[in-house]
N, C-alpha and C positions, 0 to 999 in steps of 0.2 A: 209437385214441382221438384225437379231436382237438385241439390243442392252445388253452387259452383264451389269446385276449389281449387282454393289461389295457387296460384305459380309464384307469386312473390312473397315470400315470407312480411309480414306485416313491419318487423321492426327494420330492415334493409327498405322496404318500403317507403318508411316514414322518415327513415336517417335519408332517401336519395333527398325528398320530396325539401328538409331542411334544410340539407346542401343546393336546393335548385334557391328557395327564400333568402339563402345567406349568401349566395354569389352573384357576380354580375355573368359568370360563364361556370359552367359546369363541365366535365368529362359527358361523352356522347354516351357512353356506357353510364354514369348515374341517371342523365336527363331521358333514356329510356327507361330504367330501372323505376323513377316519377312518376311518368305517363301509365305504366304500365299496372302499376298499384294504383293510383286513382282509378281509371277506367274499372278492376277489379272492383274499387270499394264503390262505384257507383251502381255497378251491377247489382252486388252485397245489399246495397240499402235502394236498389228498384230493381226486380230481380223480375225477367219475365223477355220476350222476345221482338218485340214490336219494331222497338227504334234503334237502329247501328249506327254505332260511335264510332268513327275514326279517325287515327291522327296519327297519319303516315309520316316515317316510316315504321313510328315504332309498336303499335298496337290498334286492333280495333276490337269493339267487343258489342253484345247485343243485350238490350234492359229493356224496360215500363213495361209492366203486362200490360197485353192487349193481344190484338189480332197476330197469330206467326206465322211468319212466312217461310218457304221451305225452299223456292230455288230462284235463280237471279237477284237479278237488283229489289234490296226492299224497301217498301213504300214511305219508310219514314228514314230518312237517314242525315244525320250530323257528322262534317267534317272542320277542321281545322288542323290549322299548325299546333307542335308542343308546346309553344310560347303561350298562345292563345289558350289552349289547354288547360295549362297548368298556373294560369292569371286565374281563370274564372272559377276554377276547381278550389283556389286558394282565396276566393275574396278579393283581391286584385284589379278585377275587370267583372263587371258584370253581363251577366247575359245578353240585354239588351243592349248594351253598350258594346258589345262583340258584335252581336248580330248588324247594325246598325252601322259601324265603323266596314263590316265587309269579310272581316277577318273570318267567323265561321259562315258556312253555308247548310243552311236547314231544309229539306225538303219532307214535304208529308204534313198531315193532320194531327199527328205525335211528335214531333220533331222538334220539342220546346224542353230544354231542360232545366229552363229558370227555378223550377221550383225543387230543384235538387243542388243546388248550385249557390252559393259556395258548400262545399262537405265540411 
């Protein structure tokens, strides 16, 4: 499997990710620069093609080995907002508690990321 690498430097990464924790609004340039490192480090720690994350407008990306898909829509796919995003990525909001309230929308037989969740 090949190895992904980042476009986010880790530490601009983690500095957006503290400024999203320690505000009540952020610049739209940090709160993507967030979204955008998490999604990476989730890849990083379930690395594989099965299920696409997205969280428009500022990233989407593809983890959990399993089955890949190669062209159209794939069979496992997870969306939400950044908000919702970056609550469950951070402990904030849990998965099912996301899922539940409405905020994400999970579709597929992989499309569960509780067990990665919070990083």
């Amino acid at each position: 499997m090949a190895v992904q690498r980042r476009r986010i430097a880790l530490d601009e990464g983690r500095a957006a990710l503290a400024a999203w924790l320690e505000a009540d609004a952020v610049p739209r340039n940090t709160l993507a620069t967030a979204v955008r490192y998490t999604l990476e480090e989730v890849t990083a720690r379930a690395p594989g093609n099965s299920v696409e994350v997205r969280v428009p407008p500022f990233g989407v990306t593809q983890c959990v080995e399993g089955p890949r898909h190669t062209r159209g829509t794939p069979p496992n796919v997870i969306e939400c907002d950044a908000a919702t995003w970056l609550a469950m990525v951070t402990g904030r909001l849990s998965w099912a508690d996301a899922v539940d309230a409405g905020t994400v929308a999970a579709s597929g037989l992989r499309a569960d990321l509780s067990r990665l969740l919070p990083l």
